[in-house]
C-alpha positions, -999 to +999 in steps of 0.1 A: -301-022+074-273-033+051-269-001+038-273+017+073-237-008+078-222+000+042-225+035+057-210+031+088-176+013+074-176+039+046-175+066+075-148+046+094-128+043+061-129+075+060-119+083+095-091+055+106-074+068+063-067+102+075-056+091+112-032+071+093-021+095+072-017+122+097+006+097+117+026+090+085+016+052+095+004+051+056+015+064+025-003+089+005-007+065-024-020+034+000-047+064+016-061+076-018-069+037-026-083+038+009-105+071+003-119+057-032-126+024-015-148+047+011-162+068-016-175+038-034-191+021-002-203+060+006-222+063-029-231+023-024-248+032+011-265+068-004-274+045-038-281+014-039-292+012-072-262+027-085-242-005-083-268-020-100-263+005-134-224-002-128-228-040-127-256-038-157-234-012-176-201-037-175-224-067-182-226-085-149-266-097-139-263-092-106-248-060-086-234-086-055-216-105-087-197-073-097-191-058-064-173-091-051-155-097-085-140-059-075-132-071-047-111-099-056-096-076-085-090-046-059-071-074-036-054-085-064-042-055-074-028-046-040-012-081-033+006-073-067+016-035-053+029-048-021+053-070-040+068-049-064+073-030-028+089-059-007+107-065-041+126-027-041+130-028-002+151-065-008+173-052-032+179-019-014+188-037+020+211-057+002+228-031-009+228-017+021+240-047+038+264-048+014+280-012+018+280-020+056+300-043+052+326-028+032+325+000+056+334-022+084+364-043+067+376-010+059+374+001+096+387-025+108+418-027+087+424+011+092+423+002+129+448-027+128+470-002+108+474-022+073+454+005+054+472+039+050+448+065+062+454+086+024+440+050+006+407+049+030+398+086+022+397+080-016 
């Protein structure tokens, strides 16, 4: 019956990834994570025994040992991804932030007439 469940979420991975990705609600890097996370629960579902051969092959005695360490790894990995992200988006609205505001002291003094048109232009 577990399986019968593994199935069913591997089938809705599938299904709410390329909704998302048709919406543009996700990026195409993000959905191919999603669709190997699905693919692994799919062949988990069909297989059962093939996560035991995985978990024996990298050394682990039980398959539930090495399918929750992947999961702690996979979170990991994307708590690590998402910060590098929010990382680049800080120091790009900075910079915006920063350009705005030089466009605005600009406008402003071109408005109160202290900047010659011909200096504003270069």
């Amino acid at each position: 019956m577990v399986y019968v469940y593994c199935l069913l979420i591997a089938i809705s991975f599938f299904c709410v990834t390329l909704y998302c990705l048709k919406k543009r609600k996700i990026e195409f890097g993000f959905g191919l994570i999603w669709f190997g996370i699905g693919i692994f629960l799919f062949l988990i579902a069909l297989r059962p025994a093939f996560l035991e051969v995985i978990a024996r092959w990298v050394g682990v005695v039980y398959g539930t040992s090495f399918l929750f360490t992947c999961g702690i790894f996979f979170s990991l990995a994307v708590s690590y991804n998402l910060t590098l992200k929010v990382s680049e988006q800080k120091k790009r609205i900075i910079t915006l932030t920063q350009e705005l505001s030089i466009i605005k002291n600009q406008l402003e003094a071109l408005r109160e007439g202290d900047v010659p048109s011909s200096k504003v232009e270069n």
